[in-house]
C-alpha positions as CSV (number, residue, x, y, z in Angstrom):
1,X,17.8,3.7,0.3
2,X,16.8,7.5,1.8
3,X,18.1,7.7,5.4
4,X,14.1,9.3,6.2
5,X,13.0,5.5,5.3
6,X,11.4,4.1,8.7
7,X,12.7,0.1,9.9
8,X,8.7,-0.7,9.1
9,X,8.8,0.4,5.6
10,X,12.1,-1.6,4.8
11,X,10.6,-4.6,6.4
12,X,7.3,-4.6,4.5
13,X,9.8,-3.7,1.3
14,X,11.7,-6.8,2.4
15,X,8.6,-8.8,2.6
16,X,7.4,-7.9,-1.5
17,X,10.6,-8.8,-2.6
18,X,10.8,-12.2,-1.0
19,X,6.7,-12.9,-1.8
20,X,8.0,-12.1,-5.3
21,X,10.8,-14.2,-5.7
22,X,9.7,-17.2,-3.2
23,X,6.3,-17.6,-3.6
24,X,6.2,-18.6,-7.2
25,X,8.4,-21.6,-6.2
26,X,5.7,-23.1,-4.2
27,X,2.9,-25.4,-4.5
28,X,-0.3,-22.9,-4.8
29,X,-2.3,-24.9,-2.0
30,X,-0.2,-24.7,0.9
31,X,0.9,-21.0,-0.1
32,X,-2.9,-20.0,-0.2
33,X,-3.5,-21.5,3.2
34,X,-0.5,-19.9,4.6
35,X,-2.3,-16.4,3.6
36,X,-5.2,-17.1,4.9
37,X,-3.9,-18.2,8.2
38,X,-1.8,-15.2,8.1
39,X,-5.0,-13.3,7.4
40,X,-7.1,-14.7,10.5
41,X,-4.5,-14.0,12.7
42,X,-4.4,-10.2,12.0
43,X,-8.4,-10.3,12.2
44,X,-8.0,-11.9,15.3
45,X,-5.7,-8.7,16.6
46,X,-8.4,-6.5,15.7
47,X,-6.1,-3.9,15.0
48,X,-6.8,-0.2,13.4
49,X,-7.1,-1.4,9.9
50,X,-9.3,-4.3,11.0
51,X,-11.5,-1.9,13.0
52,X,-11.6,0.4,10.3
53,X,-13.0,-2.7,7.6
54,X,-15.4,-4.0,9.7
55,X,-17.3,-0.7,10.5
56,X,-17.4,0.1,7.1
57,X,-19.1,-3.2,5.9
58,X,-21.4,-2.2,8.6
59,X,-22.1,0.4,6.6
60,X,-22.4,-0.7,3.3
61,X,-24.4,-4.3,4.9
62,X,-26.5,-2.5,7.4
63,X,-25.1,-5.6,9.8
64,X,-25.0,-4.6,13.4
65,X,-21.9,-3.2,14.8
66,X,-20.6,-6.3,17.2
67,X,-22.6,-8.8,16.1
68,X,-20.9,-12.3,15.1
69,X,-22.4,-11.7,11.3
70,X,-20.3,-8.7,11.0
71,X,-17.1,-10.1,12.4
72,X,-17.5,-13.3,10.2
73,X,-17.8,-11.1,7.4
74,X,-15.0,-9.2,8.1
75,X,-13.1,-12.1,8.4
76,X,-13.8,-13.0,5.3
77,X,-12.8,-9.9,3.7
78,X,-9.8,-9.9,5.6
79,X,-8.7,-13.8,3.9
80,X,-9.7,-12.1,0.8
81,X,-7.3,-9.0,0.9
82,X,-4.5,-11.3,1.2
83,X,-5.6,-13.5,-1.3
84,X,-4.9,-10.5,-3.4
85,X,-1.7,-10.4,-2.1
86,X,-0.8,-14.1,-2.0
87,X,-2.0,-14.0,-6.8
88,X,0.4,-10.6,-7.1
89,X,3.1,-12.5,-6.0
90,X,2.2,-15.6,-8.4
91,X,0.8,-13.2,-11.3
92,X,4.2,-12.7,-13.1
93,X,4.4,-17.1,-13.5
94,X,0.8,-17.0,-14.7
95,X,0.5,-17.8,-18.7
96,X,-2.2,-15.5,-20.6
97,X,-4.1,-18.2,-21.2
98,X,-4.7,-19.4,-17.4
99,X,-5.5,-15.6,-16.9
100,X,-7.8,-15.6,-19.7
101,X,-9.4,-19.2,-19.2
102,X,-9.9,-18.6,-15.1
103,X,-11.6,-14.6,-15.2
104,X,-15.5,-15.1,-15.9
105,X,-16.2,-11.7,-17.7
106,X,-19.9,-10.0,-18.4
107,X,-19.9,-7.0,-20.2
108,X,-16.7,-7.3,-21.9
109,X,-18.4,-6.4,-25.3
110,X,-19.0,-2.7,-24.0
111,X,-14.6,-2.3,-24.4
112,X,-14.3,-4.6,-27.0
113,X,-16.8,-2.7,-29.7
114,X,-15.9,0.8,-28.2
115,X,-12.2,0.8,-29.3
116,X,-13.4,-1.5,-32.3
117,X,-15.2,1.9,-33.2
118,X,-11.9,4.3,-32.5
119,X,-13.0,5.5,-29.3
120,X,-11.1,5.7,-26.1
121,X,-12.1,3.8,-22.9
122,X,-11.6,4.8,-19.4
123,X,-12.9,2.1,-16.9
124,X,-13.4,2.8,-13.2
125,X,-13.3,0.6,-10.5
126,X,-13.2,0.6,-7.1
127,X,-10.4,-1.6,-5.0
128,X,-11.8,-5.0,-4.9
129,X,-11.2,-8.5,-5.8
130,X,-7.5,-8.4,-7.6
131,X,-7.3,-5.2,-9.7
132,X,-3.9,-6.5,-10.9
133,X,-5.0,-9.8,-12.3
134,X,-8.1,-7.8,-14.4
135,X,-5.4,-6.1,-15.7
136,X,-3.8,-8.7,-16.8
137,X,-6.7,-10.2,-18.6
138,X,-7.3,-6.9,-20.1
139,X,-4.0,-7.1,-21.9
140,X,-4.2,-10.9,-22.8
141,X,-7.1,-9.7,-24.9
142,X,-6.0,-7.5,-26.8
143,X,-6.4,-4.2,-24.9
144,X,-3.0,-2.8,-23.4
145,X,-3.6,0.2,-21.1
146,X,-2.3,3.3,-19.0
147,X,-3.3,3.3,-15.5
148,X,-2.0,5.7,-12.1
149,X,-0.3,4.2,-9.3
150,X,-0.1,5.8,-5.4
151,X,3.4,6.3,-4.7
152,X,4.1,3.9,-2.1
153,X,7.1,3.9,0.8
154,X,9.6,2.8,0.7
155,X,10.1,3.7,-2.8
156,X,12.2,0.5,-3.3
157,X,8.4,-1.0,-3.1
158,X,6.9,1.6,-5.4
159,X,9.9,1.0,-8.5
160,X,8.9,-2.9,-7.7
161,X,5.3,-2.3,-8.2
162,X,5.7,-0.5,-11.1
163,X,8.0,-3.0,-12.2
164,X,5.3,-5.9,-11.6
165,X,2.5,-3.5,-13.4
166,X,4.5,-3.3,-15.9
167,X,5.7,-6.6,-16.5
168,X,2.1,-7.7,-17.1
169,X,1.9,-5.0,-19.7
170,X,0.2,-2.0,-17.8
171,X,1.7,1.4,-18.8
172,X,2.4,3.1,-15.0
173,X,2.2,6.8,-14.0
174,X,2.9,7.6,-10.7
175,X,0.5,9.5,-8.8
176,X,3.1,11.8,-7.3
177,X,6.4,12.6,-8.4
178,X,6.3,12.4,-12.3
179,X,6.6,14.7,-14.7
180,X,3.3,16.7,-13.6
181,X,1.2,16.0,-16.5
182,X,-0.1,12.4,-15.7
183,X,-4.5,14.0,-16.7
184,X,-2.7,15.0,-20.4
185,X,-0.8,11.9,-21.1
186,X,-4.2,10.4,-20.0
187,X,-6.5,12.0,-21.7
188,X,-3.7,11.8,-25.0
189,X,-4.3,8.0,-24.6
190,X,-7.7,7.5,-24.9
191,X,-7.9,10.4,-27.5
192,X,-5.6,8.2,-29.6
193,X,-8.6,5.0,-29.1
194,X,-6.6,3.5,-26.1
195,X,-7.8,2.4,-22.7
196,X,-7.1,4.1,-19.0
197,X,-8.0,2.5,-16.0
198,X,-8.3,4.2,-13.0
199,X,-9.3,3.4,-8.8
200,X,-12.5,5.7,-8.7
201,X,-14.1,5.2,-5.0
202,X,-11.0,6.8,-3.0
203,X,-10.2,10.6,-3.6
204,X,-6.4,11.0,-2.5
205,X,-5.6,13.9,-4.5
206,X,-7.7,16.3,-2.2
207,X,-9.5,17.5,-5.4
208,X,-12.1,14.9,-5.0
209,X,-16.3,14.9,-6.3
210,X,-18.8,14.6,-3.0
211,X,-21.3,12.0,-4.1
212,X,-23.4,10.1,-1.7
213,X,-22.6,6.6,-1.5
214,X,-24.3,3.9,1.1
215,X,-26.5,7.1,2.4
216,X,-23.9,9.2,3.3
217,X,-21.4,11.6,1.5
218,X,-17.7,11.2,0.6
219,X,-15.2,12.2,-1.7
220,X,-14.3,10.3,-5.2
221,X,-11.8,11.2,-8.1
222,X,-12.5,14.1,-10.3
223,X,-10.4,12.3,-13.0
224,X,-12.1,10.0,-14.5
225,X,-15.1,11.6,-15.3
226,X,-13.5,14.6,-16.4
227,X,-11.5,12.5,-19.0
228,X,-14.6,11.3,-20.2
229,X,-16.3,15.3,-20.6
230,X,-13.1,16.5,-21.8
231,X,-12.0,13.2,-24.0
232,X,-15.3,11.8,-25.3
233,X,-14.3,8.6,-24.4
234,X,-16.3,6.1,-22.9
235,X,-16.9,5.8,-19.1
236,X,-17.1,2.2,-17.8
237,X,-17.5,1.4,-14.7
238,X,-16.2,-1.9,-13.7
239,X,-16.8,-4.3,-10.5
240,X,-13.9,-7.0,-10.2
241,X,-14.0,-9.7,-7.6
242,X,-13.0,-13.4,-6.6
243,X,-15.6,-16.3,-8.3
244,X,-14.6,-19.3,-6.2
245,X,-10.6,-20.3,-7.2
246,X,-11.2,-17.7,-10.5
247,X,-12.2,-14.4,-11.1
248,X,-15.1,-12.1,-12.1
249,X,-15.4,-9.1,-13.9
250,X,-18.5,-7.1,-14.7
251,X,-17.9,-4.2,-17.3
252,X,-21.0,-2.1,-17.1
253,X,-22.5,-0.2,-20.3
254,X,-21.4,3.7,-20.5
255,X,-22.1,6.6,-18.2
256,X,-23.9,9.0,-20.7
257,X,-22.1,12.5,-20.1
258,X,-25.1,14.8,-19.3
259,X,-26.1,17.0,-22.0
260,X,-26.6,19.9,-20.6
261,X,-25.4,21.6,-17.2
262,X,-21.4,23.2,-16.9
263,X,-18.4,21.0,-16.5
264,X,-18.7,20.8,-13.1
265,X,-21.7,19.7,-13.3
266,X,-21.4,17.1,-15.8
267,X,-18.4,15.4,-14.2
268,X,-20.3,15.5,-10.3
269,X,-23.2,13.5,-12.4
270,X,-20.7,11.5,-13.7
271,X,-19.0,10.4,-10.3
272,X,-22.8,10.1,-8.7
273,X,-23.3,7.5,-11.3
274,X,-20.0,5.8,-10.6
275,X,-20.7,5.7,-7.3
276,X,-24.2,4.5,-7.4
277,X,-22.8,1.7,-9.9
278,X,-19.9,0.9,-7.1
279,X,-22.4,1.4,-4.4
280,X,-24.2,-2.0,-6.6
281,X,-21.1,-3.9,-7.0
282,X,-19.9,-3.5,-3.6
283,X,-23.1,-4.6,-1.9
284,X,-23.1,-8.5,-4.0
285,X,-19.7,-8.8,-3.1
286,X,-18.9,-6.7,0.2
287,X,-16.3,-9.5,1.4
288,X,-13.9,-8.9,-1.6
289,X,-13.7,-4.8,-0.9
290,X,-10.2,-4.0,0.3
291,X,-11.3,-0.6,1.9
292,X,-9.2,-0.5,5.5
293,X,-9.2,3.7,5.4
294,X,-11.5,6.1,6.4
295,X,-13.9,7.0,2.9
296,X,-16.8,9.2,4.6
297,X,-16.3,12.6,5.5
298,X,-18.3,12.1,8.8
299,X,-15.5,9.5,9.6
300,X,-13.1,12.0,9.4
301,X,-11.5,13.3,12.9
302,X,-13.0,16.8,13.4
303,X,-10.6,19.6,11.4
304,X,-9.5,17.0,9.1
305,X,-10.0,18.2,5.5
306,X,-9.8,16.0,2.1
């Protein structure tokens, strides 16, 4: 392990790789309520990352900052971030089948005829509900695909993500780091008729598309619509989130690439319509939105750039 590795990140590291290897091993029930009491108890602290969640459901519910409705909901969409985390760790036990049998899908026909027709797919979505487990019913029908992973720290935890991604079938590139050509090998697999799935509400490569999103402006990936202009394939956006015990998915019909206009102008129509699609998804289920960063630019601390 790098000597610039901080204590923190080799106790988090520490903390994957025991959830990994322990939790499996334990009844579901009394793992889940350990989660969610672990999960109250940081809401409780009302830390940074707290903070941060709860003013921007205000946002995106129009709630009133302080009120009890707010907190409760924030609450809730703190127990439901590590709910993600407590199904990662039991993900690699799960069968295909369970996956399959437990994810309530709507819209799944818009993948399933595209690629029957020899075109490439590149789905969007922003970070809700458990990504990870739609990826693994993704595969169990019949759909392998690429995706791009942030590099976390320590990279211990990064090669063990990977290794989890990959175990459930994903093909991983990392964000940073690689070889350099992550948008070719990209836009090589859906060229070919296979499927990319991307996170598309959080720009972190500083190369970002403003769109306005909940009445104000941010920043969201260039990359996925530009694999659709560049690629013909199909862009999907998709809204993933927790139904009860299971899971839902709702695969939405294709973002027509403009037909006129430049590039740049077909991709910033491209992301608009992503975002106005995720804008939708995120206000039915605004508990099951992992978003503890700053997203708006007028959040950002003055001088900071993105």
């Amino acid at each position: 392990m790098s000597g610039d590795t901080s204590f923190g990140d080799r106790i988090v590291a520490a903390g994957f790789a025991a959830g990994w290897k322990l939790v499996p091993l334990l009844p579901e029930r009394p793992t889940a309520a350990v989660f969610r009491f672990l999960a109250d108890r940081v809401w409780a602290r009302h830390g940074k990352s707290v903070a941060r969640l709860e003013s921007n459901l205000a946002r995106v519910t129009g709630l009133e900052p302080g009120s009890r409705e707010l907190s409760e909901l924030t609450r809730a969409g703190m127990r439901s971030y590590f709910r993600y985390f407590h199904e990662i760790f039991r993900l690699p036990r799960m069968s295909g089948a369970e996956i399959v049998r437990r994810t309530r899908v709507v819209g799944a026909e818009h993948i399933h005829d595209t690629v029957a027709a020899g075109r490439g797919v590149v789905l969007a979505l922003p970070h809700m509900g458990n990504w990870d487990q739609a990826g693994a019913w993704l595969v169990n029908v019949g759909h392998p695909f690429t995706t791009v992973a942030e590099r976390l720290k320590p990279e211990s935890l990064f090669r063990r993500y990977v290794a989890f991604r990959e175990g459930l079938g994903m093909e991983v590139l990392p964000l940073t780091g690689g070889d350099g050509h992550n948008f070719a090998t990209l836009a090589l697999r859906v060229r070919r008729g296979g499927v990319v799935c991307l996170p598309a509400e959080r720009d972190l490569t500083k190369t970002g598309v403003e769109v306005r999103f909940f009445g104000a402006t941010t920043k969201m990936p260039a990359g996925p619509p530009l694999l659709a202009v560049q690629t013909g394939a199909a862009l999907l956006p998709a809204i993933v989130h927790f139904d009860g015990d299971d899971w839902g998915i709702h695969i939405q019909e294709e973002l027509p690439v403009p037909a006129e206009g430049t590039r740049q102008d077909k991709v910033k129509a491209l992301a608009q319509g992503l975002a106005d699609a995720f804008e939708k998804g995120i206000a039915e289920h605004p508990e099951d939105w992992h978003m503890l960063q700053r997203l708006w630019l007028d959040d950002l601390p003055p001088g900071a750039g993105r």
